[in-house]
N, C-alpha and C positions, 0 to 999 in steps of 0.2 A: 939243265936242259929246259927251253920254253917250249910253251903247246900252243900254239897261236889261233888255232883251233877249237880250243878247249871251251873258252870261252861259247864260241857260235854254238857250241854240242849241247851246254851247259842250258841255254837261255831257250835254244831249242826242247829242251826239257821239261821246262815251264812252261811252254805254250803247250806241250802234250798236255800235262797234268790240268792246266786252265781248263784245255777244249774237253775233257775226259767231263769235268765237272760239267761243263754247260750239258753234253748227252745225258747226263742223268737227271739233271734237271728236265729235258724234254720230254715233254707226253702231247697225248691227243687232245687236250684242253686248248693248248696254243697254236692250232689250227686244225685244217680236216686230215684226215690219218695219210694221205699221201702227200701233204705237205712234210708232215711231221719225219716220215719216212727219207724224205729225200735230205732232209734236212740232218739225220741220221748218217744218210749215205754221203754226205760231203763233211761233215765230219772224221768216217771213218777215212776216208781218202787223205783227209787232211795228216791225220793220226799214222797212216801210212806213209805219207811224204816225209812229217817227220823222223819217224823210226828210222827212216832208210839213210834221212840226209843226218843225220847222229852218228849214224856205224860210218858212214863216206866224212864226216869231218874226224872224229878218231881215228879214223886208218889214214888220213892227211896227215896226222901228228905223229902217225906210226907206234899210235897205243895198242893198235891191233893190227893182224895180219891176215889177206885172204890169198888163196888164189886167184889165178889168173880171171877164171870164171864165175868163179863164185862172188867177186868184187864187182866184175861187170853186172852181172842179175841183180846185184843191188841198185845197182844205176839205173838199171833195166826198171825196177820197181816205184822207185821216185819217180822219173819221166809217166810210169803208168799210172802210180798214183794222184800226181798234178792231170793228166787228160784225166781222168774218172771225175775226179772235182768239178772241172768247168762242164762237165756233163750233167751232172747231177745237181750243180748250179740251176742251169738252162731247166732242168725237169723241175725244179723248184719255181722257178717263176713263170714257168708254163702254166704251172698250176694255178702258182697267187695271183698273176693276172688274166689267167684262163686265155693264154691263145688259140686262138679256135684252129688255127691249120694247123699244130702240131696237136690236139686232141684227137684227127684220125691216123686209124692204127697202121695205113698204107705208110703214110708220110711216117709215124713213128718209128715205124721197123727201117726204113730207109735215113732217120737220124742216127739212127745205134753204130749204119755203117762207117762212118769214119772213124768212131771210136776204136771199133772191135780192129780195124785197118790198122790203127796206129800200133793200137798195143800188139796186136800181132808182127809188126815189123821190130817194135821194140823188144820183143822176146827173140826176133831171130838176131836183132842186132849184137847180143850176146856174144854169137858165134861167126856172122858176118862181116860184123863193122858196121851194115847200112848207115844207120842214125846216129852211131857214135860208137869208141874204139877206145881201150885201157892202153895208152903207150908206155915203149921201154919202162918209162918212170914208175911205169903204175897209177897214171894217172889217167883221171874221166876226159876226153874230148869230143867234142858233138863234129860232126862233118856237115860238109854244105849241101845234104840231103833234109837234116834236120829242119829245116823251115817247112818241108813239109808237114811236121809234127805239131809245129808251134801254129801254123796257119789254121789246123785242127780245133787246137785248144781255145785258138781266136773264135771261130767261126761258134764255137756253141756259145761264149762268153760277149757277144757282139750281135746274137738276136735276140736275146732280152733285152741288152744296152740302148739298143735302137728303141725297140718296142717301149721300154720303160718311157724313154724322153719323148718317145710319141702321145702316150698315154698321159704324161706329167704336163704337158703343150695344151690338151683335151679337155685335161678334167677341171674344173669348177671351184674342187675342193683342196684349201691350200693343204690338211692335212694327208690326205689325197698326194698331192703332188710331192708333199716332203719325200710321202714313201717310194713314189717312182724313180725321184732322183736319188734315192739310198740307193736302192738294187744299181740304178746306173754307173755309180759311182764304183760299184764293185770291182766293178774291169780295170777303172782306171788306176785305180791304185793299188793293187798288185802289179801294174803293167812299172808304173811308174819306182815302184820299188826293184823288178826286177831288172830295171835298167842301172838304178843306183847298186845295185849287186855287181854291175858289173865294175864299178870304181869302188866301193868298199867290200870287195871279198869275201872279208871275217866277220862282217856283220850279217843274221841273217833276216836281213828286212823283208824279204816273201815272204817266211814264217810269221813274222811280224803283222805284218798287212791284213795279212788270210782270217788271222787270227781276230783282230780288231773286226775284220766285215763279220766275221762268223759273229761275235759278242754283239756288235749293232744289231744284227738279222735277228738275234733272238733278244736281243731287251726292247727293241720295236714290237715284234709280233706279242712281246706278253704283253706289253703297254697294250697292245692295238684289242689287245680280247676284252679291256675295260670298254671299249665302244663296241665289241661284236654279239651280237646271240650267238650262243651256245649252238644251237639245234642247228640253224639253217649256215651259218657263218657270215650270214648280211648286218649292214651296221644293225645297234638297239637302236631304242626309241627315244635314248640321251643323244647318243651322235645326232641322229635325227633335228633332235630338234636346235644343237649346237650350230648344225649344217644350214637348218633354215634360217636361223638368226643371222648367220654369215649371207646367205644368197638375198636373203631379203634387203643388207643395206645396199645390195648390186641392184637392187631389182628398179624398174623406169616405166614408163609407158612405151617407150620403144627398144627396151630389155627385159620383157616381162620375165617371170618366171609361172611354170606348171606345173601346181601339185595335182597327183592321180593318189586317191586312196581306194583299196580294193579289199574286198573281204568274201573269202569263200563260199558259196554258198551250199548248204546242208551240209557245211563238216561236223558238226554230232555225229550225224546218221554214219559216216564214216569210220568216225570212232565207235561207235556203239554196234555196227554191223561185224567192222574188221578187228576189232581192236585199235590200243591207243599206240601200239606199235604202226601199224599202219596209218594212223595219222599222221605220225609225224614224218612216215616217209613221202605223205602226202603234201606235207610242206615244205619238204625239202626238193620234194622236184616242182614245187612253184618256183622257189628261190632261184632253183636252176632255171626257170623258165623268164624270173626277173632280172638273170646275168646278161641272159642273150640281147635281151630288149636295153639293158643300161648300153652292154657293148656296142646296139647299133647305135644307139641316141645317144651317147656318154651321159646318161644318165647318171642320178645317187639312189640306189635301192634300199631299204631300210623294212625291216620287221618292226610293224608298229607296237603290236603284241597278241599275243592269240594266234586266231587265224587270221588278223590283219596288215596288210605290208602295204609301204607307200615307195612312190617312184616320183623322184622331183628332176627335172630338168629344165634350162632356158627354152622360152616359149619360141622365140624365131625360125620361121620355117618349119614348123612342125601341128599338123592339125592333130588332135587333141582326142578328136574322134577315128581318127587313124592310126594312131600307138593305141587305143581303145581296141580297135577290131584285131588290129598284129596280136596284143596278149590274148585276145581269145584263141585266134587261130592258130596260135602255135600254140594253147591246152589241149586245143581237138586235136592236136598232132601224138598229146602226150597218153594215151588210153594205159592205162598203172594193171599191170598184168599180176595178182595174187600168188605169191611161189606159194605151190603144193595145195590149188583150190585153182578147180576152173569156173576161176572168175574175173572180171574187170571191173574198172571204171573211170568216168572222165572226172576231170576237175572243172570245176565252172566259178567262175567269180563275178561279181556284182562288182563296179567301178563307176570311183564319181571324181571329179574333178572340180579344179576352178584353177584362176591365172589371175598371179600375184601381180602388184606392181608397186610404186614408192607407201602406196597406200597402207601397207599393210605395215604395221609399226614391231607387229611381233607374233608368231605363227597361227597362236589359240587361233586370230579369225578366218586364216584361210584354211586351219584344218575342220571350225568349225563349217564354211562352206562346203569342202570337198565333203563332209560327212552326209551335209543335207542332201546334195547331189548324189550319192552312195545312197543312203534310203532311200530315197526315191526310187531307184532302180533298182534294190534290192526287194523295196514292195511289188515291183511291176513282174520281179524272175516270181515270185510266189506266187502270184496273181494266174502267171500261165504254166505253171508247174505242181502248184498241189491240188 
């Protein structure tokens, strides 16, 4: 007797035990904890698709036997497990590239619903049919309801797609760009395996595919923490300055480029008031406050070190003394509220600037300009403040 089957069950097996591996290697080092998380949750999805599509290739070879319903719910389980994935996708790169409309909570709650739609149809399909039906044979068939499902799955895995290649068109930075067209690519090739599924069967190339994006996603994001801080998650002060060396051979007189270096001022007093716990939440909602500003300008944001961070963008169209007053004004937005002490405070930063152009052969000297320009204004905040 052949199992023709067997095989797809078999290999499918291996990608479990692969992907089991990559979770346990995962922690909060290789990105901020709701990266991490989500990256968790598309995992477990994935680990669900295959448990389920393992028991439905053995009961194809009729190594096993179910009833009627209890075979459907399996079916039932895969389909939910593939929509939770491309959900938990989408929340993943919401994160990693911070889209700002699905950060509020109206528009969130209103993401969740096509999800919770499908799989609710997909659990009554069980016993209706809607999405799909076990015939005589005992076999899975999807009905021509089903595109509703799939148009689902599309819709979360096709606004990061877009997003990514908009962002990878944008940004400056090639190594930048590598990573936007990884995430893009995600779509495409599970899309383009699952069509190949439909001429080879018995091989399971979704499984395959999923599994390959998952490995990419996490040997990129470890690589990418050799260039990240720790604390805030913006490049260090290596990328930095790998990055300037790159914009600098771009740079012209009629392509300049602007470095802005900024430095907090009276953060001691901060730590020595609050604690050093509180510093560093103090730096971490700068960084948040240097996401907004790269994402309007596509900026490259970087922690230079300490409490200092720099913000490099192409100078065209952009006055210099205007991204200068935005960072302030949206500090004054940020008043950092003390859990369990009624008390506050703002954050304030001193910023200097200069604007590169072929001249600059290698970063030391525009970072030494922007420095001078930074003290200077850093003398003038003490001057009218102590």
């Amino acid at each position: 007797m052949t199992y023709p089957y067997l095989p797809y069950a078999i290999t499918e097996a291996y990608c479990a035990v692969f992907a089991i591996t990559i979770w346990v290697r995962l922690n909060n080092n290789l990105g901020s904890e709701h990266e991490v998380r989500q990256l968790r949750n598309m995992i477990y999805s994935y680990l669900g698709m295959l448990s389920t599509d393992i028991i439905w290739a053995l009961s194809e070879d009729n190594l096993i036997h179910f009833n009627h319903y209890l075979y459907a719910s399996i079916n039932a389980a895969t389909v939910i497990s593939v929509a939770c994935g491309c959900y938990f996708w989408f929340r993943f790169i919401e994160d990693r590239l911070r889209i700002s409309f699905a950060s509020d909570r109206k528009i969130n709650t209103l993401l969740r619903v096509p999800l919770l739609v499908i799989c609710a149809l997909d659990a009554a399909s069980i016993f209706t049919g809607w999405f799909f039906f076990i015939d005589a044979q005992g076999h899975y068939q999807s009905t021509s309801l089903f595109w509703f499902h799939t148009a689902v799955d599309y819709f979360y895995l096709l606004i990061p797609t877009v997003y990514s290649v908009y962002r990878a068109r944008r940004t400056p930075s090639r190594q930048d760009r590598a990573e936007y067209m990884t995430y893009a690519l995600y779509m495409i090739a599970p899309l383009l395996a699952g069509l190949l599924e439909d001429v080879f069967p018995r091989v399971p190339l979704l499984a395959l595919n999923i599994f390959m994006m998952i490995l990419i996603l996490f040997l990129m994001i470890q690589n990418k923490q050799i260039y990240n801080d720790a604390l805030t998650g913006l490049n260090n002060r290596g990328r930095l300055t790998n990055y300037m060396e790159e914009a600098l051979a771009k740079a012209s007189p009629d392509h300049p480029l602007l470095l802005f270096v900024m430095d907090i001022n009276n953060f001691k007093s901060i730590n020595d008031h609050y604690g050093h716990l509180e510093g560093d939440n103090a730096l971490r909602i700068f960084a948040d406050v240097l996401r907004e500003v790269a994402s309007k300008y596509y900026a490259f944001i970087a922690r230079y070190g300490g409490d200092e961070f720099c913000v490099v963008m192409y100078a065209a169209n952009h006055d210099p003394e205007e991204i200068v007053e935005v960072i302030h004004q949206k500090l004054k937005n940020k008043r950092i509220e003390i859990k369990g002490v009624n008390d506050s405070y703002l954050v304030t930063v001193s910023i200097g600037y200069t604007i590169c152009d072929k001249t600059d052969k290698e970063p030391n000297a525009a970072f030494e300009r922007a420095d001078s320009h930074l003290y200077e204004n850093k003398r003038k905040w003490h001057m009218n403040n102590d």
